[in-house]
N, C-alpha and C positions, 0 to 999 in steps of 0.2 A: 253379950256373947262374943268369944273370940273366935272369930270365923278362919285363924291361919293363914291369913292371905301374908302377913309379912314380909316383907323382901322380894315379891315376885314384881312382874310386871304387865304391861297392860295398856291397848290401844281401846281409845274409844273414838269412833268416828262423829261426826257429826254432832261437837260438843264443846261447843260457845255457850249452848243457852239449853233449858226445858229439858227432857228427858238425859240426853245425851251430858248434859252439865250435872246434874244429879248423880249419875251414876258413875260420873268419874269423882266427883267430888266425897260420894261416899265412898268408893275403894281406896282413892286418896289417904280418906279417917283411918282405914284399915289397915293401914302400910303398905298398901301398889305404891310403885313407883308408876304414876299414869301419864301414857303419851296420848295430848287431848288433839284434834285439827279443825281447820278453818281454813276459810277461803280471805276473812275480811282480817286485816295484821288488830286492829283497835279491838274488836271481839274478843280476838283469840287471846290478845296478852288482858285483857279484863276478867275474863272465866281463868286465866294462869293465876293471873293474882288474888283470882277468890279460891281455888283451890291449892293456892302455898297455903292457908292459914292455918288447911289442916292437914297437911303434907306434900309429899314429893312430887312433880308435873314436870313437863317437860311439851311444851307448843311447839308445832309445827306446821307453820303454813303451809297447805294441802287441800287439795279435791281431790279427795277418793273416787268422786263421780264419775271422772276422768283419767284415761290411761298414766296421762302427763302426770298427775296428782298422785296417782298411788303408786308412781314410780319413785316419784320424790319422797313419798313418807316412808317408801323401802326402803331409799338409800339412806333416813335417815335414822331407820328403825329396823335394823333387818330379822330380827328378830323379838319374840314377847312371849310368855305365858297365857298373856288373856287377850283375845281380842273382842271387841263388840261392836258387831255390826250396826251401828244406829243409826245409818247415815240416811235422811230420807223425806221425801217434799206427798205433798199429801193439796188437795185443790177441791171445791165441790162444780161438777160442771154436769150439764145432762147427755146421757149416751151420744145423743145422736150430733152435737156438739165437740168431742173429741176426737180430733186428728188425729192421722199419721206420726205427725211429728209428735204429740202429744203422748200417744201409744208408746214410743222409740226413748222419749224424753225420759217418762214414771220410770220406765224397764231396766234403763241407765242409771239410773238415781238410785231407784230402790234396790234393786235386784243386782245389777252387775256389779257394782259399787264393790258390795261386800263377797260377790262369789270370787269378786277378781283377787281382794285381798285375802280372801281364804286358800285359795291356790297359793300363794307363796306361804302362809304363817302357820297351815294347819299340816301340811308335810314335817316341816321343824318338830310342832307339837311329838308326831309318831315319835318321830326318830328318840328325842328324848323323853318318850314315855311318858309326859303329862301335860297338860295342857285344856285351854277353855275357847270354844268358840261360841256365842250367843247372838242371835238374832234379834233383834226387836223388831214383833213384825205387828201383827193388832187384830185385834177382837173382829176386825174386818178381813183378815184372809179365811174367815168361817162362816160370816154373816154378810154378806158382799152388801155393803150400803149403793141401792139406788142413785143416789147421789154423789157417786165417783164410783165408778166402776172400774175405772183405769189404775188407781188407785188398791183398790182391794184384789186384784189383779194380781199385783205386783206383791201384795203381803202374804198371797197363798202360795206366789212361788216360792219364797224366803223358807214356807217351812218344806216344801221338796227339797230345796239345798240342803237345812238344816238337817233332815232326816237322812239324805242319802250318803251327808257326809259321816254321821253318826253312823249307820250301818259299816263306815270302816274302820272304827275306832274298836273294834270285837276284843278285849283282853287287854285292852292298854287302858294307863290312865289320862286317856283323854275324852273328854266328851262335847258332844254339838247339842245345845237345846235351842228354842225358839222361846221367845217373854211375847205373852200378846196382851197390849197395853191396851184398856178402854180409853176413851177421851179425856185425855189429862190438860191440865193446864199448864200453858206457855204461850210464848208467842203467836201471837196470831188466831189464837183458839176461838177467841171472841169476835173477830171477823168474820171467821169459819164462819161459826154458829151463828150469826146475824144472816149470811145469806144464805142459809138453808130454812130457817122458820119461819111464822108466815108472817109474826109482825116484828123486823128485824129492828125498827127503830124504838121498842121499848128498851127500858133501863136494863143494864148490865143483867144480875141475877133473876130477870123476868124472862130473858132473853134464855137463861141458862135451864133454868126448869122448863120454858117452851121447847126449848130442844129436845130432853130427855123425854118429856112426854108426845112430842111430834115423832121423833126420827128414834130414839134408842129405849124405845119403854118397858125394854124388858128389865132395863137395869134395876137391880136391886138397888144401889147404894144411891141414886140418882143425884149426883153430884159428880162434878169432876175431880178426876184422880190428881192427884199431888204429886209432880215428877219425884220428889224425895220415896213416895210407897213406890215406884218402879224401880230405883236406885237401892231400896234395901232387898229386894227380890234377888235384880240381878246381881248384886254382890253374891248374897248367897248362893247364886250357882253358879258363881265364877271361884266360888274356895271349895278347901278338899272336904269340908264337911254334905255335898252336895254330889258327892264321888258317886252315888246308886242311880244318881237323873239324867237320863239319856238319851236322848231322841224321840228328847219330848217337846211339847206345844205347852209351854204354863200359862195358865188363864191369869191374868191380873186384871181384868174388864169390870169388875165390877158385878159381874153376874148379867149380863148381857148377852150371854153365849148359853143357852139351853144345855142342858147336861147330855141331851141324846146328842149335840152336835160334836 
């Protein structure tokens, strides 16, 4: 399917590795011209050079997390078509165990990150009439996991942004959705998952189906997501074939999320 993206353009934050490399890599295939960012220079030009192979990129060392960071990716991008907010740290800790700092930390990362880059790239959007903002937020801004709270905290507010900004988009072709991703694989996933189940030291995929039957049992697909199925989602509603979807929450969890929620 040709999704039209050709020739446009397109910031994905937090996207050296897992989710964030996926979905730049597949809008890459598409023909975006994708501006990818990073904090670490080795990361960034290693995800660069796996996304030349299958088109245009463009690296820019940056922390969005940080004022400093998204000032620099402005000056270096000042404008785009697509932005995706994917920038985002995720911990398992118990309530009563999370700081202040901790609280201030998530809120920054998750949440400011990408309202702060939407204040400058989603005004542009209006002005000339089309335009994509997309959230990746998670199965956990609906289902608040026990086990990080601070966390799922911060993915419910993403779709407040995402929806309020949507509410100004009324007649134009622009639009703000939210992607909420179930537990995909990447980095670090298998850490996660070892310190939330109860016997973290069995083998890999023992460790994997403990999880889903411990902590996420509602999942239908009980396996973890493939960042490449988040990547072909949110392409698709970053092209104009996706031009009716609008300030929405799309489930990509796997079935995780009960239909009344």
């Amino acid at each position: 399917m040709d999704l039209q993206l050709k020739g446009k353009t397109a910031i994905v934050t937090g996207s050296t590795a897992g989710i964030g490399l996926a979905i730049a890599e597949r809008l890459a295939a598409e023909g975006v011209e994708v501006t990818i960012t990073g904090r670490n220079r080795a990361k960034l030009d290693e995800a660069a050079a796996q996304i030349a192979k299958v088109g245009k990129v463009n690296p820019v060392l940056a922390d969005p997390a940080t004022a400093e960071g998204a000032a620099t990716l402005i000056a270096a991008v000042p404008d785009t078509d697509i932005l995706v907010n994917n920038l985002g740290i995720y911990e398992a800790k118990a309530f009563t165990d999370i700081t202040d700092a901790d609280w201030h930390h998530f809120f920054e990362v998750n949440v400011v990150s990408g309202a702060r880059l939407s204040r400058h790239y989603f005004p542009k959007m209006l002005e000339k009439n089309w335009g994509r903002v997309i959230f990746i937020s998670s199965e956990s801004s609906l289902m608040i996991p026990a086990e990080m709270i601070h966390y799922g905290m911060t993915k419910t507010a993403q779709l407040s942004i995402s929806r309020g900004l949507a509410a100004q988009t009324t007649g134009t072709g622009v639009t703000v959705n939210s992607v909420l991703p179930g537990p995909t694989r990447s980095e670090g996933i298998v850490d996660f998952m070892r310190s939330t189940v109860s016997n973290g030291d069995a083998p890999q995929d023992e460790v994997e189906q403990q999880f889903f039957e411990e902590l996420r049992p509602l999942s239908l697909i009980r396996r973890l997501i493939e960042a490449e199925e988040i990547g072909n989602m949110v392409a698709f509603l970053a092209s104009p074939l996706a031009a009716v979807t609008n300030g929405a929450a799309i489930r990509a969890e796997g079935g995780i999320v009960p239909t009344i929620a």
